[in-house]
ZAMARGU-4260 file (C-alpha; in steps of 0.2 Angstrom, whole numbers, plus 5000, padded with zeros to 4 digits):
<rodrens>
0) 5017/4929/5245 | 5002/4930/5258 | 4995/4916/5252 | 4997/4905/5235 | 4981/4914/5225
5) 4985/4931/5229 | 4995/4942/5215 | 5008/4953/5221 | 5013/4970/5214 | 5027/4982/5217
10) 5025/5001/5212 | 5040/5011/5209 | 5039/5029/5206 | 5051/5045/5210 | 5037/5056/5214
15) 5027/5051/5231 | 5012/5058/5227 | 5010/5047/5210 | 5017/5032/5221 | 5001/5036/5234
20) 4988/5043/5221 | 4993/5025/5210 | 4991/5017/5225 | 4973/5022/5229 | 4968/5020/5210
25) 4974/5003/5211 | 4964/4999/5229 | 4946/5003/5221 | 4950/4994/5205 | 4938/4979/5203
30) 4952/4966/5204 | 4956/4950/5212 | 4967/4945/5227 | 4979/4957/5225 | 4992/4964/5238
35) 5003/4980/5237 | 5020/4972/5243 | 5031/4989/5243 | 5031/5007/5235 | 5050/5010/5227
40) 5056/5030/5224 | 5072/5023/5216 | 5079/5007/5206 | 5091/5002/5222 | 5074/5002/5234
45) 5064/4990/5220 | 5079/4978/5218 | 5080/4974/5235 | 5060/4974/5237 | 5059/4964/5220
50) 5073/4950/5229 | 5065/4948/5245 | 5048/4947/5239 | 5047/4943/5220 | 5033/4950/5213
55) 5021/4946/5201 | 5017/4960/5194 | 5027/4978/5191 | 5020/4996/5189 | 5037/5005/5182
60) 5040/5021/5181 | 5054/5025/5166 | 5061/5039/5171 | 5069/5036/5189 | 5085/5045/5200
65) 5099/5033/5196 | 5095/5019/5188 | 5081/5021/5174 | 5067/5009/5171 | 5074/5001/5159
70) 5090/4996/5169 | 5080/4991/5185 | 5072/4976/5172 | 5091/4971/5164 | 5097/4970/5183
75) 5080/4958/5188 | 5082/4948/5171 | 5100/4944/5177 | 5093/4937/5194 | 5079/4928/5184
80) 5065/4940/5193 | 5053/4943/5178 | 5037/4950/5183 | 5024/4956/5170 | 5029/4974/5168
85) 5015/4989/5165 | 5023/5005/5162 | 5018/5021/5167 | 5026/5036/5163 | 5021/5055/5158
90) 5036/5052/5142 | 5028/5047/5125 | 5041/5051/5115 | 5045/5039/5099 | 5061/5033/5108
95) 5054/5029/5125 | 5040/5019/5116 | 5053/5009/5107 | 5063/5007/5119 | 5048/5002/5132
100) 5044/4988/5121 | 5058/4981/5120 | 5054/4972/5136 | 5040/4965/5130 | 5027/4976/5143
105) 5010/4969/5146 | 5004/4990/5144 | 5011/5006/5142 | 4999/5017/5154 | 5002/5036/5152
110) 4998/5050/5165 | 4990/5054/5173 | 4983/5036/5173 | 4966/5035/5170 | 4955/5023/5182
115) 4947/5012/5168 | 4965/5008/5160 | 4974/5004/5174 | 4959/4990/5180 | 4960/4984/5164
120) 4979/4983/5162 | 4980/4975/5179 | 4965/4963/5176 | 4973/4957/5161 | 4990/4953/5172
125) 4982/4945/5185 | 4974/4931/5173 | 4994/4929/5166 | 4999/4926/5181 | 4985/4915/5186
130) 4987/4907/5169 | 5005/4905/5172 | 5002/4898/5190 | 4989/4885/5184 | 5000/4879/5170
135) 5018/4875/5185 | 5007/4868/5197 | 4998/4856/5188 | 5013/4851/5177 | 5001/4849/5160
140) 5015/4861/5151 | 5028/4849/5146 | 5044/4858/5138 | 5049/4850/5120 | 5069/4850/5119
145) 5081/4842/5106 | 5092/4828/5112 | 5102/4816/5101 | 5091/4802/5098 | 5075/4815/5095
150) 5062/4827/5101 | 5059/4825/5121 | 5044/4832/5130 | 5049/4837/5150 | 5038/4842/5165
155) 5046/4858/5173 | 5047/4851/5190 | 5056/4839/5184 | 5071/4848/5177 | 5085/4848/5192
160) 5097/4859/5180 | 5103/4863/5163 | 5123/4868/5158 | 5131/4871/5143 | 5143/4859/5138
165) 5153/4868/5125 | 5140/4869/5108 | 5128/4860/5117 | 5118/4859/5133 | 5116/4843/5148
170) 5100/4843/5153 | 5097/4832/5172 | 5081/4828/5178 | 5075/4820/5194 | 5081/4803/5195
175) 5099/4808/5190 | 5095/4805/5172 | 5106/4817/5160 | 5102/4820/5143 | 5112/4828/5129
180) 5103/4840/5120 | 5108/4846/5102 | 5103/4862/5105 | 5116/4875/5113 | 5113/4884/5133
185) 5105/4899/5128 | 5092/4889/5115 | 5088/4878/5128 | 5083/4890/5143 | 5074/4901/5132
190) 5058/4894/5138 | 5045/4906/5147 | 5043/4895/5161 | 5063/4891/5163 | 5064/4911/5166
195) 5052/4911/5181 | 5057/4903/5200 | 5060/4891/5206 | 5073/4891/5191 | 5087/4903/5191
200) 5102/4906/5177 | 5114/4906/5191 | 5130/4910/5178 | 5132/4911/5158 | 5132/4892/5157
205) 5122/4887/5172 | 5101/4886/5175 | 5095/4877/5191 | 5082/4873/5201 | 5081/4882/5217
210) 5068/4871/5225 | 5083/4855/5224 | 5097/4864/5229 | 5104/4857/5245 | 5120/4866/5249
215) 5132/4878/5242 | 5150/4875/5242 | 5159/4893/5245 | 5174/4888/5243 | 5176/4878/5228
220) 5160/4887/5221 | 5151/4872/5219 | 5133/4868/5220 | 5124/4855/5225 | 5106/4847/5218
225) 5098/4833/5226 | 5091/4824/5210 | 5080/4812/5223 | 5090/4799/5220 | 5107/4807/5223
230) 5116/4822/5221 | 5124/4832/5208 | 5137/4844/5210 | 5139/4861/5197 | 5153/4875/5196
235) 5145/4890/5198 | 5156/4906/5192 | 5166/4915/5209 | 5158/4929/5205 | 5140/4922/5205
240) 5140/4911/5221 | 5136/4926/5235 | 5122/4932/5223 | 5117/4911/5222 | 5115/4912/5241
245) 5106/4926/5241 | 5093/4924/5227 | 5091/4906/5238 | 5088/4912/5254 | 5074/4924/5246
250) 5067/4908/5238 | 5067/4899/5253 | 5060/4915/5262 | 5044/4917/5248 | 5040/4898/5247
255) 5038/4901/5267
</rodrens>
């Protein structure tokens, strides 16, 4: 990001004249800080735009060369990159539609985009995304979980990292505190904020906090967390930990 208060958007479309003639629309829309980080033809050239830079906001073509739409947002969700998503396609069809929504899209704009839509569809983004920003930053959000002794109310920057422990989940928090929750792994990061960085679901039983990882352990695929107090070593699926290191160093390279 160029600065803290400015949005970022990433447009991806096949066609170049759409990516360009989306691209002037958007630059005389009536809109706050915004900033155009990249213009993708293809799902492999918004991954890697989407990695490095994390945008805020994504313009989505459905019907792309490769990779659809639809499978550009599984492969972000994987990497916990979920921006608000605006759709704009020419296909209206019952089953694109369906389909669509299923990714829970802030609009479905269809072309050829007309001017008043798209500034209101972006207008509407840019206050989540303000919204969302407002509510990390000034930690008034707190996150209710279930432990074993009752209801418990968590800060999001506190959370250092959550893992499943067979039918349940252990939650750590700056400090080193760990607490048992009754709930299972995938009940307990189904919050909105736990799906947007600095926290990242770095294997099917693992969701950290990027901005206290310390180092990363290649060899025994381990992870590890400074709590502030001391540090906390995870496990982190073989498979997972290049991706880890990756999805870090973009971190690292955004929050610059």
């Amino acid at each position: 990001m160029s600065n803290n208060k400015t949005i970022n958007y990433l447009i991806v479309e096949d066609e170049e004249k759409s990516r360009l003639t989306l691209l002037q629309k958007l630059k005389i829309c009536n809109l706050p800080d915004t900033n155009c980080i990249g213009l993708a033809s293809n799902a492999q050239e918004a991954m890697f735009l989407a990695e490095n830079t994390a945008p805020d906001i994504l313009l989505l073509d459905i019907n792309l060369p490769g990779k659809n739409g639809f499978e550009l947002l599984s492969d972000l969700n994987n990497i916990c990159i979920e921006p608000i998503v605006i759709f704009t396609s020419a296909h209206t069809e019952n089953h694109i539609l369906l389909e669509a929504m299923k990714h829970s899209p802030l609009n479905f704009l269809t072309k050829p985009i007309v001017i008043s839509e798209l500034e209101q569809s972006m207008k509407k983004a840019c206050a989540n995304v303000e919204k969302s920003r407002v509510n990390y930053t000034t930690n008034n959000s707190r996150i209710k979980f279930q432990s074993i002794t009752g209801p418990i109310y968590v800060k999001p920057c506190h959370i250092i990292s959550i893992k499943a422990d067979q039918h349940y989940a252990v939650l750590t928090l700056t400090e080193g505190e760990t607490i048992m929750l009754l709930q299972g792994f995938g009940k307990s990061i189904n919050k909105d904020i736990l799906t947007k960085f600095p926290f990242y679901k770095a294997d099917r039983s693992t969701l950290i906090n990027l901005s206290h990882v310390e180092k990363i352990n290649t060899k025994n695929c381990e992870c590890i967390l400074n709590t502030g107090t001391k540090n906390v070593s995870l496990t982190i699926a073989t498979k997972k930990v290049r991706e880890l290191i990756k999805v870090i160093d973009n971190y690292n390279q955004v929050k610059r």
